[in-house]
TORBA-683885 format. One record per residue (C-alpha): residue in three letters; x, y, z. Coordinates in Angstrom, 2 decimals. Last residue first. Layout:
<rs>
<r><resn>ala</resn><xx>X</xx><yy>Y</yy><zz>Z</zz></r>
...
</rs>
This chain:
<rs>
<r><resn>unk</resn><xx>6.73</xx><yy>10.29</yy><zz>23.49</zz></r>
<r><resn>unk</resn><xx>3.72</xx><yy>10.94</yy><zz>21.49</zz></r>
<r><resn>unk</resn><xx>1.21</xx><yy>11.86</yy><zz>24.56</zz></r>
<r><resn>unk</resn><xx>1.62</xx><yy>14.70</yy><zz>26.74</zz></r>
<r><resn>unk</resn><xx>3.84</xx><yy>15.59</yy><zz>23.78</zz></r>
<r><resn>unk</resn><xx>0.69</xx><yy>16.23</yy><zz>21.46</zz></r>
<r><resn>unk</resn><xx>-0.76</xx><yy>18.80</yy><zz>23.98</zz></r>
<r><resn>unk</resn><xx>2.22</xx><yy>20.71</yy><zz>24.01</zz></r>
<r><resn>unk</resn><xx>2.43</xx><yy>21.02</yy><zz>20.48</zz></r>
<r><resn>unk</resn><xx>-1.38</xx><yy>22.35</yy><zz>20.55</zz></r>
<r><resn>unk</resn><xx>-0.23</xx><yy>25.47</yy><zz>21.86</zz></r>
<r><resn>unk</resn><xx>1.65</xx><yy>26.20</yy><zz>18.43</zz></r>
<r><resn>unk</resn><xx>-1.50</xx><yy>25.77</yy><zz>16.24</zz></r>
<r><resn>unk</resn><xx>-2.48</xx><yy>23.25</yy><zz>14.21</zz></r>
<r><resn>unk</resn><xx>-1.41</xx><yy>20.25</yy><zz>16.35</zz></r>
<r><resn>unk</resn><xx>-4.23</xx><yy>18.37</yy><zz>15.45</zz></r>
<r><resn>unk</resn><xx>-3.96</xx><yy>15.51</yy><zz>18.59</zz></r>
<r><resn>unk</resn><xx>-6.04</xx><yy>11.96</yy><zz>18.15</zz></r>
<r><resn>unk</resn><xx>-5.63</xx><yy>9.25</yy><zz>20.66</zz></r>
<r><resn>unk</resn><xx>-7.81</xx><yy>6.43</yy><zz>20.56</zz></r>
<r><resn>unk</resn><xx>-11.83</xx><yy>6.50</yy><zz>22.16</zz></r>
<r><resn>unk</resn><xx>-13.06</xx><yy>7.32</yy><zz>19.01</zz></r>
<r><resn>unk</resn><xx>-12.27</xx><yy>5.26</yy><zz>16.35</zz></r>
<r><resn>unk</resn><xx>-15.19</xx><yy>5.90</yy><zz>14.13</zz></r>
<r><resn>unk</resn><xx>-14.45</xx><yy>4.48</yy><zz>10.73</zz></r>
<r><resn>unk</resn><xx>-16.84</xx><yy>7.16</yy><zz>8.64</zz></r>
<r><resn>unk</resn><xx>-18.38</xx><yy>5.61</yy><zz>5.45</zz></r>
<r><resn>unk</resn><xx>-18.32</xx><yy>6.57</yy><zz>1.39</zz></r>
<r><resn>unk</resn><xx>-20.32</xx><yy>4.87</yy><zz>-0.67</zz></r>
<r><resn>unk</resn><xx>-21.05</xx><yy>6.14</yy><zz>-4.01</zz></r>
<r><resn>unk</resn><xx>-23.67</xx><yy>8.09</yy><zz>-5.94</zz></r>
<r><resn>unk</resn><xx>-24.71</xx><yy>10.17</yy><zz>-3.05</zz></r>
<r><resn>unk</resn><xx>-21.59</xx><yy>10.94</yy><zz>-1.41</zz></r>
<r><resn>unk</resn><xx>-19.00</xx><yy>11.64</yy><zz>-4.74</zz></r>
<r><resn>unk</resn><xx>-19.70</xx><yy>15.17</yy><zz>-4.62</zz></r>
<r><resn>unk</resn><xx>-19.55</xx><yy>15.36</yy><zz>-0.48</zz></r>
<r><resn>unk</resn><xx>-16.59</xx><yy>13.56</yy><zz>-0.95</zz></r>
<r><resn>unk</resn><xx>-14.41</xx><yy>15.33</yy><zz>-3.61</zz></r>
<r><resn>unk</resn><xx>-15.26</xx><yy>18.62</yy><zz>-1.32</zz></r>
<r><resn>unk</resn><xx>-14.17</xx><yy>17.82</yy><zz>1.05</zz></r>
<r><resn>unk</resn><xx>-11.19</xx><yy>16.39</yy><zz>-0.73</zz></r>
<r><resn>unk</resn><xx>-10.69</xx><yy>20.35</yy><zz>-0.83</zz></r>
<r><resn>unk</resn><xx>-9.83</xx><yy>22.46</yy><zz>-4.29</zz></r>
<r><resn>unk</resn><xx>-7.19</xx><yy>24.04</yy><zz>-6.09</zz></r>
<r><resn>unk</resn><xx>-7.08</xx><yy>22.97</yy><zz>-10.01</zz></r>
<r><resn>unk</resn><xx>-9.78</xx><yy>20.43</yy><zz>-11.07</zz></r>
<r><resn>unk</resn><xx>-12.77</xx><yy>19.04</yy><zz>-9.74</zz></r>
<r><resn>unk</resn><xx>-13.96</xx><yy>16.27</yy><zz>-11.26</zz></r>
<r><resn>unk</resn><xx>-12.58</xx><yy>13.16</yy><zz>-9.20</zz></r>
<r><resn>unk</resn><xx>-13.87</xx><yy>10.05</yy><zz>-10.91</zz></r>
<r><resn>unk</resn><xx>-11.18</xx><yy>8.45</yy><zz>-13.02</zz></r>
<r><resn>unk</resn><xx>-8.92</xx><yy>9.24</yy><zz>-9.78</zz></r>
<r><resn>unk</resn><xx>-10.91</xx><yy>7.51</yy><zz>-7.59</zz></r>
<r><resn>unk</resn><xx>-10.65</xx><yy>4.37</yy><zz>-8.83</zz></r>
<r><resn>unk</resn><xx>-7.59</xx><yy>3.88</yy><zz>-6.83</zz></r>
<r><resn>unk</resn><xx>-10.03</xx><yy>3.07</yy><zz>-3.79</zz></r>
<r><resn>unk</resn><xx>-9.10</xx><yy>5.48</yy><zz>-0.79</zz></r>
<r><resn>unk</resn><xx>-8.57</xx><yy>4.96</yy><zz>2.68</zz></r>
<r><resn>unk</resn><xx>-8.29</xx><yy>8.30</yy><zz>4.93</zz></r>
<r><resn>unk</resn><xx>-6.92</xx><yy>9.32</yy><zz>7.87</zz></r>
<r><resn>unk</resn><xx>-7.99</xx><yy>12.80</yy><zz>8.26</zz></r>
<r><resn>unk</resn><xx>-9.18</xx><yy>12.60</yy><zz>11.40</zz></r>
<r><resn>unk</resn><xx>-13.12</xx><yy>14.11</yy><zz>10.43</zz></r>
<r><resn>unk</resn><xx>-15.62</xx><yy>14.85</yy><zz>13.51</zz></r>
<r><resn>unk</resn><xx>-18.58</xx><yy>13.27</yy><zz>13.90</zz></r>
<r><resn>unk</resn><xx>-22.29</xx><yy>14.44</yy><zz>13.25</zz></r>
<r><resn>unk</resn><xx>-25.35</xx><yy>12.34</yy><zz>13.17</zz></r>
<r><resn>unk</resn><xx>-28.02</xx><yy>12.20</yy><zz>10.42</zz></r>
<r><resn>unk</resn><xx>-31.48</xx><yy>11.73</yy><zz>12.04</zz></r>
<r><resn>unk</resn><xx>-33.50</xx><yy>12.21</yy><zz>8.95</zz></r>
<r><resn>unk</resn><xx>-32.21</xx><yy>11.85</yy><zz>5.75</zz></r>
<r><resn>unk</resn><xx>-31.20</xx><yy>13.80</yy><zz>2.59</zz></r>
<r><resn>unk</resn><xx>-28.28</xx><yy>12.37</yy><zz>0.63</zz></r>
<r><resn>unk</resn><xx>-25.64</xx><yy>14.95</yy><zz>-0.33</zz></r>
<r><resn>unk</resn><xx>-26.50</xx><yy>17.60</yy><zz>2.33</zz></r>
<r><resn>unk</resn><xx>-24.15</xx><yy>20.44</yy><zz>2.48</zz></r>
<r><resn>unk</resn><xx>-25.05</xx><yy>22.84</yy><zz>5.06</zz></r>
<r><resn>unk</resn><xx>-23.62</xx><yy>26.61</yy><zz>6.63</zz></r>
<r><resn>unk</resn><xx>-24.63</xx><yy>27.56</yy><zz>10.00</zz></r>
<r><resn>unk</resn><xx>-21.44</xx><yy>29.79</yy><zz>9.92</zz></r>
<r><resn>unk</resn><xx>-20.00</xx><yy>28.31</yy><zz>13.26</zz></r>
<r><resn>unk</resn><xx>-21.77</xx><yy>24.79</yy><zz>13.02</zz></r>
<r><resn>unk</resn><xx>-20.23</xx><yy>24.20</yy><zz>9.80</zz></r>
<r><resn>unk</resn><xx>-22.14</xx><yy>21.15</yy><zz>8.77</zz></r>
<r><resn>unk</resn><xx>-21.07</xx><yy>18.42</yy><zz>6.27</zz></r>
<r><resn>unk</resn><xx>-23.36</xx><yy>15.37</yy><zz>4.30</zz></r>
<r><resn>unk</resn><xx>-24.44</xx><yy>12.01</yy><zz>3.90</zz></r>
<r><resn>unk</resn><xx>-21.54</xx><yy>10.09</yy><zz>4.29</zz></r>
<r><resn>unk</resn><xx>-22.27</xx><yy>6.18</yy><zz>5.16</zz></r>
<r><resn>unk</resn><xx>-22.05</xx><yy>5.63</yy><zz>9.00</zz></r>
<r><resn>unk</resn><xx>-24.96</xx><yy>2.55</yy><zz>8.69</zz></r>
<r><resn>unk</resn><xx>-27.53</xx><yy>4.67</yy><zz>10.76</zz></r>
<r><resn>unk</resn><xx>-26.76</xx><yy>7.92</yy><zz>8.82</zz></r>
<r><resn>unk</resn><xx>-23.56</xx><yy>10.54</yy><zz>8.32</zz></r>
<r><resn>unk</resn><xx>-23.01</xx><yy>14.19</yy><zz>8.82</zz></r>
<r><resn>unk</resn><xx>-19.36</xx><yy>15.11</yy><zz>8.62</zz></r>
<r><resn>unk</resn><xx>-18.88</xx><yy>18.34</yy><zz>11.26</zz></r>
<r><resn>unk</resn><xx>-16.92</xx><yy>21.21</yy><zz>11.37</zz></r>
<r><resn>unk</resn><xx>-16.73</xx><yy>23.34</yy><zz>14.32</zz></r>
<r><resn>unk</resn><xx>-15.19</xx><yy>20.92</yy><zz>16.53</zz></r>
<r><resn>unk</resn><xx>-15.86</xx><yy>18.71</yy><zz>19.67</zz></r>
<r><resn>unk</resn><xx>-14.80</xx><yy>14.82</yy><zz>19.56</zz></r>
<r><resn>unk</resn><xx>-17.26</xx><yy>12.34</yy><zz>18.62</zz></r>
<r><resn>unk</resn><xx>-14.72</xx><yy>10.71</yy><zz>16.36</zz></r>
<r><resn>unk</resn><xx>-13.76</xx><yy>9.99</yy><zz>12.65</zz></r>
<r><resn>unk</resn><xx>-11.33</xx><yy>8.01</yy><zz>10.16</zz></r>
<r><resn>unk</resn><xx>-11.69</xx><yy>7.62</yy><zz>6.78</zz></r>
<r><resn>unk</resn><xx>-13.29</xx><yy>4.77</yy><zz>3.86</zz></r>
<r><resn>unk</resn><xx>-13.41</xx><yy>5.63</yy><zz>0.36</zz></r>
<r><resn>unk</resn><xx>-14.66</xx><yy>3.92</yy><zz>-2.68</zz></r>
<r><resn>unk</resn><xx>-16.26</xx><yy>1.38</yy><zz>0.12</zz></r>
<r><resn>unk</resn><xx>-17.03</xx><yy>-2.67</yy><zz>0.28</zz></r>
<r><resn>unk</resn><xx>-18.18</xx><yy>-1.88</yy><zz>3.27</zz></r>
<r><resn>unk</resn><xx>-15.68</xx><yy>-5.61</yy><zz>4.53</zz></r>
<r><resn>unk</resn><xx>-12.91</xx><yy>-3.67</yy><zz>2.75</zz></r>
<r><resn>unk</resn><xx>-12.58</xx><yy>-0.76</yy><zz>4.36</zz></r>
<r><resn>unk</resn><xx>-13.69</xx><yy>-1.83</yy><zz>7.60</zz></r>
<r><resn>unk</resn><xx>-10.59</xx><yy>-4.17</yy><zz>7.08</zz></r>
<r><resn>unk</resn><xx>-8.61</xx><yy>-1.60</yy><zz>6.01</zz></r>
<r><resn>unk</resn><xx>-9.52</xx><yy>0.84</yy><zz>8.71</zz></r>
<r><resn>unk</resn><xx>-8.78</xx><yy>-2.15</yy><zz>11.54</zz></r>
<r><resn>unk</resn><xx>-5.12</xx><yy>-2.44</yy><zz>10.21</zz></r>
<r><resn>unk</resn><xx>-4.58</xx><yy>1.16</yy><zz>10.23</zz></r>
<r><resn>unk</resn><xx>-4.99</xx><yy>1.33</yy><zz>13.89</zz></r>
<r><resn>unk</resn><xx>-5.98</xx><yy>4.85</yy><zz>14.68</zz></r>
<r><resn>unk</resn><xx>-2.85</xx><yy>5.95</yy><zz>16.88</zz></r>
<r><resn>unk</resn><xx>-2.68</xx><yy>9.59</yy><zz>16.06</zz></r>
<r><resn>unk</resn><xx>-1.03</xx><yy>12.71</yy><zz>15.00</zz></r>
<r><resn>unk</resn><xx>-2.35</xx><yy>15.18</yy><zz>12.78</zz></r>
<r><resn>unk</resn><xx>-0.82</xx><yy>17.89</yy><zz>11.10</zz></r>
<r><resn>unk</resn><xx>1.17</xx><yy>16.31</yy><zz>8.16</zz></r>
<r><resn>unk</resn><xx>-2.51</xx><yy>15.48</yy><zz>7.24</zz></r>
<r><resn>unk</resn><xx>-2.74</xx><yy>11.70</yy><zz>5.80</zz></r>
<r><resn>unk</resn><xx>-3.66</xx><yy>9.59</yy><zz>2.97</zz></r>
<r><resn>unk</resn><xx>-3.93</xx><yy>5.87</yy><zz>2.19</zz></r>
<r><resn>unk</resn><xx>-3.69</xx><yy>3.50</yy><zz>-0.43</zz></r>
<r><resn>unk</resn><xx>-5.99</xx><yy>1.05</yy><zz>-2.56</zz></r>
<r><resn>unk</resn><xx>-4.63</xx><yy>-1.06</yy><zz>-4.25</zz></r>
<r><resn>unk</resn><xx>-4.05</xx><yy>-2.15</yy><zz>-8.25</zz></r>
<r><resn>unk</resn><xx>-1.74</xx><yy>1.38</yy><zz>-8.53</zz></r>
<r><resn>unk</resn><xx>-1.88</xx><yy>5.03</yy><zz>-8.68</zz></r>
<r><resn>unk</resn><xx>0.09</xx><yy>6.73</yy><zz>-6.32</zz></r>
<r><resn>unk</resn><xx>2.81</xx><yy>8.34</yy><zz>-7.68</zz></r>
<r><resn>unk</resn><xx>0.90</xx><yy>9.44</yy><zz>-11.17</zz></r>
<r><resn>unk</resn><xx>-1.97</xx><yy>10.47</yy><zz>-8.87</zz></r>
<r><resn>unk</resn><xx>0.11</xx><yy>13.17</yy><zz>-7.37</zz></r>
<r><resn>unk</resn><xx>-1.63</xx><yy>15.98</yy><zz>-9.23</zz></r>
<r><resn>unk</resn><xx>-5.29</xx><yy>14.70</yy><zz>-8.03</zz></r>
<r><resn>unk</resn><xx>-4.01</xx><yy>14.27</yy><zz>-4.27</zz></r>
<r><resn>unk</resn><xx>-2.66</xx><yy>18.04</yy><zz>-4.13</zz></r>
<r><resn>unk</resn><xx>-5.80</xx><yy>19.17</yy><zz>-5.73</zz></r>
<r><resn>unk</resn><xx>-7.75</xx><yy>17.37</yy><zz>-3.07</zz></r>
<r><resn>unk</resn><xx>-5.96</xx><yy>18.81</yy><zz>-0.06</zz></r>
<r><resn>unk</resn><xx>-5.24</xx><yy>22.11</yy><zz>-1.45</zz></r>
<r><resn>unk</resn><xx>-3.12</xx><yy>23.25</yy><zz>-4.54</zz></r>
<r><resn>unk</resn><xx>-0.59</xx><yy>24.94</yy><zz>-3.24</zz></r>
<r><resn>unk</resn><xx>0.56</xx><yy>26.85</yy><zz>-6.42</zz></r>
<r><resn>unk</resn><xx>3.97</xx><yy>27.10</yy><zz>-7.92</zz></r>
<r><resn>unk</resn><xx>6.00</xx><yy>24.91</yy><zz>-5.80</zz></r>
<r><resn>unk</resn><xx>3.46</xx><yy>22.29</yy><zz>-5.81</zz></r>
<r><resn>unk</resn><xx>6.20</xx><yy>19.38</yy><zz>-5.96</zz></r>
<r><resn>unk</resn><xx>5.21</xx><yy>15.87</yy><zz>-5.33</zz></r>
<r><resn>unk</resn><xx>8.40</xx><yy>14.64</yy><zz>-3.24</zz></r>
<r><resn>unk</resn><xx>8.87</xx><yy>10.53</yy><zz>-3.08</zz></r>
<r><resn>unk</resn><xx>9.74</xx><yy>9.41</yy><zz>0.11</zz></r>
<r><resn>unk</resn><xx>10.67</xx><yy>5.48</yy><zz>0.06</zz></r>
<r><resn>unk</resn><xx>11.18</xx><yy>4.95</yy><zz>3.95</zz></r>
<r><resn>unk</resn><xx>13.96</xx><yy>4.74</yy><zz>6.59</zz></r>
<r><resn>unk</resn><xx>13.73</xx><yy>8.63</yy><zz>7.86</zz></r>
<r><resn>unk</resn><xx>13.61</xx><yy>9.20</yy><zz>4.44</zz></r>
<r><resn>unk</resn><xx>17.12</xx><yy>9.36</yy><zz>4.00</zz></r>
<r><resn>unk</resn><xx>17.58</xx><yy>11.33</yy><zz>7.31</zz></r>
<r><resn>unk</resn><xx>19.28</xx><yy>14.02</yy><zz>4.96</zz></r>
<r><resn>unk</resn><xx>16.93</xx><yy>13.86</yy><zz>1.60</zz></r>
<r><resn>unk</resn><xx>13.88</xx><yy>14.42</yy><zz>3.69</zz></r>
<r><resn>unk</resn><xx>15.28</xx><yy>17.03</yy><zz>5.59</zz></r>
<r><resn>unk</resn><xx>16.44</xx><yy>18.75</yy><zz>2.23</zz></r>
<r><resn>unk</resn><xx>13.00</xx><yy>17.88</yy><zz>0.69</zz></r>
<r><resn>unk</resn><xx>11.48</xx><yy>19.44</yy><zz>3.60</zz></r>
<r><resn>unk</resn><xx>13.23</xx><yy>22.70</yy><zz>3.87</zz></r>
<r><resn>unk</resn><xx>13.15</xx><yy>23.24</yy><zz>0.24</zz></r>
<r><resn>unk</resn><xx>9.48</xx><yy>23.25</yy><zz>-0.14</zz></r>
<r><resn>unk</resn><xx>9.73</xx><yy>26.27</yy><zz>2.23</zz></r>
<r><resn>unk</resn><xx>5.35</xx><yy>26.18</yy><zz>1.81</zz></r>
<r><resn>unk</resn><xx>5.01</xx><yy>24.20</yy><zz>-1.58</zz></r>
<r><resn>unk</resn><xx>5.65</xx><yy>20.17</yy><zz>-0.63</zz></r>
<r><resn>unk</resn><xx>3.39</xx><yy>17.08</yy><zz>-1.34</zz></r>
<r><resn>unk</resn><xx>5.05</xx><yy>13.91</yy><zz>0.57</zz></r>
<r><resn>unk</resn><xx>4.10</xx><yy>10.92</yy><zz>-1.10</zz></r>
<r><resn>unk</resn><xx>5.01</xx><yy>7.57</yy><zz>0.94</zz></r>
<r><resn>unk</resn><xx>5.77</xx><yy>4.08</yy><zz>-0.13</zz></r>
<r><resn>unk</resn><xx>6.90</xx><yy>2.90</yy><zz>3.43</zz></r>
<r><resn>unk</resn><xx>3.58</xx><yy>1.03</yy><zz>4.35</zz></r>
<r><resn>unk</resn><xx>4.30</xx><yy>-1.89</yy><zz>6.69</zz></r>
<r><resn>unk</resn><xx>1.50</xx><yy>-0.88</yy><zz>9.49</zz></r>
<r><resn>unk</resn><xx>4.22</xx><yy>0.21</yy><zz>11.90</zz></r>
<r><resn>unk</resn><xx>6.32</xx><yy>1.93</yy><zz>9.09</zz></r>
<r><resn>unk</resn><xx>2.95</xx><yy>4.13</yy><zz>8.42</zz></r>
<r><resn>unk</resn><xx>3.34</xx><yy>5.85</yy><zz>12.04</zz></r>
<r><resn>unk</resn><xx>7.15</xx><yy>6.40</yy><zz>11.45</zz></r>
<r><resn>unk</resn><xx>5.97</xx><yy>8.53</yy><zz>8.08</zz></r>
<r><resn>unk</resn><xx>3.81</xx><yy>10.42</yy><zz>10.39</zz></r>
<r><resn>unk</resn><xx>6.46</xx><yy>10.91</yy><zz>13.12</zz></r>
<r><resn>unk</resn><xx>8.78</xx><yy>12.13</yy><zz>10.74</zz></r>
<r><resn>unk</resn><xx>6.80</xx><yy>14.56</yy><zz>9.22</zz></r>
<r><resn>unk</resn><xx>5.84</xx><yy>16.18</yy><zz>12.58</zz></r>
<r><resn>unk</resn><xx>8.91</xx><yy>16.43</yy><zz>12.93</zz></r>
<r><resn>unk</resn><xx>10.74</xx><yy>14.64</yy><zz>15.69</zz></r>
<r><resn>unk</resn><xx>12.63</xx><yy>16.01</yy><zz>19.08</zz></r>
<r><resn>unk</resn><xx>9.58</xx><yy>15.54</yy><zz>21.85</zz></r>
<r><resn>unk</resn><xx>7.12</xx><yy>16.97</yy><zz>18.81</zz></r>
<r><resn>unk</resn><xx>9.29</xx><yy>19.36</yy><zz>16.78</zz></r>
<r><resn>unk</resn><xx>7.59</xx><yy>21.40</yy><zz>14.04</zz></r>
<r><resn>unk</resn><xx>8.49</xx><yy>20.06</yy><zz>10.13</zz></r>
<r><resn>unk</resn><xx>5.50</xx><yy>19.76</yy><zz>8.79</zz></r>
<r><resn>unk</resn><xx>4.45</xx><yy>23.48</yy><zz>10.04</zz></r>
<r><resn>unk</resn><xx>6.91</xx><yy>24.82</yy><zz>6.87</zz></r>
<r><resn>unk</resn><xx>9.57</xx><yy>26.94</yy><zz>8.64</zz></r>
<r><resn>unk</resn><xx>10.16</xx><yy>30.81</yy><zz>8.81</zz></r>
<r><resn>unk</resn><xx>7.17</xx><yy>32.48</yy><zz>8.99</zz></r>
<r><resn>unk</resn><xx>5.73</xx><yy>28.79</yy><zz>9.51</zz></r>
<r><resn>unk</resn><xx>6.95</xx><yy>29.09</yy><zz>13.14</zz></r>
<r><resn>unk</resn><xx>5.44</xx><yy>32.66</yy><zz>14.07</zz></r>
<r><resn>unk</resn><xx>2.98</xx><yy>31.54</yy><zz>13.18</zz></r>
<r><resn>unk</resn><xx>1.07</xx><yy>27.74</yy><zz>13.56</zz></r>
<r><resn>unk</resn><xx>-2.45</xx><yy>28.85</yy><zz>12.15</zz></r>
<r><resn>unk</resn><xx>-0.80</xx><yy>29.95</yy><zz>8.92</zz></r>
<r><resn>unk</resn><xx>0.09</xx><yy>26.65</yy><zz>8.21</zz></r>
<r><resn>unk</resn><xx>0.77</xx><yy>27.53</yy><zz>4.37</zz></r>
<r><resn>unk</resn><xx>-0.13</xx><yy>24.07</yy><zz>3.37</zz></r>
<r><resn>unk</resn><xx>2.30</xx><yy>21.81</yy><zz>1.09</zz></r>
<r><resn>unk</resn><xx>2.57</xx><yy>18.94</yy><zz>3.80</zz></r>
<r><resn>unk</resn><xx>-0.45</xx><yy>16.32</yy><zz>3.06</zz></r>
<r><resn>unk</resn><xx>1.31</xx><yy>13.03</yy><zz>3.63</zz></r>
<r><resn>unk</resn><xx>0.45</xx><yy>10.64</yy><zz>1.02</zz></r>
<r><resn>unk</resn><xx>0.73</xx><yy>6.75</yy><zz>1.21</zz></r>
<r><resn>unk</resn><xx>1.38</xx><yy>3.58</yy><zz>-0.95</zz></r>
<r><resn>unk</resn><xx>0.00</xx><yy>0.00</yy><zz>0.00</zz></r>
</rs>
């Protein structure tokens, strides 16, 4: 299985840092936040990994290129000109991804202990285009999904703002961990183009195709987005 690490964003949450520094490469207890996500695939066997670069691309592919991909295959998709977003950055890396499987994506942002293993498997047994991680933590942004935890739709409880892809009653909201499973068919059906969210590849793809929620809540699960949240994250990634 190949992965992508989402690293390219601007991280303008995490200033004064990413004035200087892309946020992918922020010290958790002495390792990148890189690092530690390309450590986290080694313990499921993946070490195929797609790193998508544009903030201080330069940083990363030297740090890359100096721990030798900190013992995996790192291949650099470059977005140097234009950061291209979550699901732009996936579309332009299909070349380096494409394959029989299906692989997996990441934010360079997130840490967490979601057991791969068990995602496939859920994957697999829902017989899903795309399968991802989410919990009944407390955020602003919600996926909406039904009985069966098949994607329905998104709330931003902030703005009051809706997406509904399949209208039914009782739809539940979780929060999105941005672990995500994805069939390779997905590429002849994303059809968006340039700079856009995987949000909003899902809540296109929702009513045609199945897309489910893994909910994992109960493991650990830290966003360090902003520069308080890296003490947070070493309370517990040692």
């Amino acid at each position: 299985m190949k992965a992508m690490i989402f690293a390219a964003g601007l991280g303008t949450r995490f200033k004064p840092f990413t004035d200087v520094h892309p946020k992918a490469l922020a010290l958790v207890n002495g390792k990148s936040l890189l690092q530690r996500n390309i450590e986290y695939f080694q313990q499921y066997g993946i070490t195929n990994v797609v790193v998508n670069v544009h903030h201080f691309a330069d940083q990363i592919i030297e740090a890359v290129q100096k721990n030798k991909g900190w013992g995996s295959d790192v291949i650099i998709s470059d977005e140097t000109n234009e950061v291209l977003e979550t699901g732009g950055g996936l579309l332009k890396a299909k070349e380096m991804l494409i394959s029989r499987e299906p692989f997996i994506t990441t934010n360079a942002d997130i840490l967490t202990n979601l057991n791969i293993y068990k995602l496939i498997q859920f994957h697999r047994e829902q017989k899903a285009l795309i399968s991802f991680g989410v919990t009944n933590r407390k955020t602003s942004r919600y996926f909406l999904f039904d009985e069966d935890n098949r994607l329905c739709g998104w709330r931003n409880t902030k703005t009051g703002e809706e997406r509904i892809s399949i209208n039914k009653p009782g739809l539940v909201e979780k929060a999105y961990s941005c672990v995500v499973i994805f069939e390779p068919t997905i590429f002849s059906l994303i059809k968006q183009t340039g700079k856009f969210s995987l949000v909003d590849v899902y809540l296109s793809l929702a009513a045609e195709h199945k897309i489910m929620g893994y909910d994992h809540t109960g493991d650990l699960l830290v966003d360090v987005g902003k520069p308080e949240s890296v003490a947070v994250a070493e309370k517990y990634f040692n």
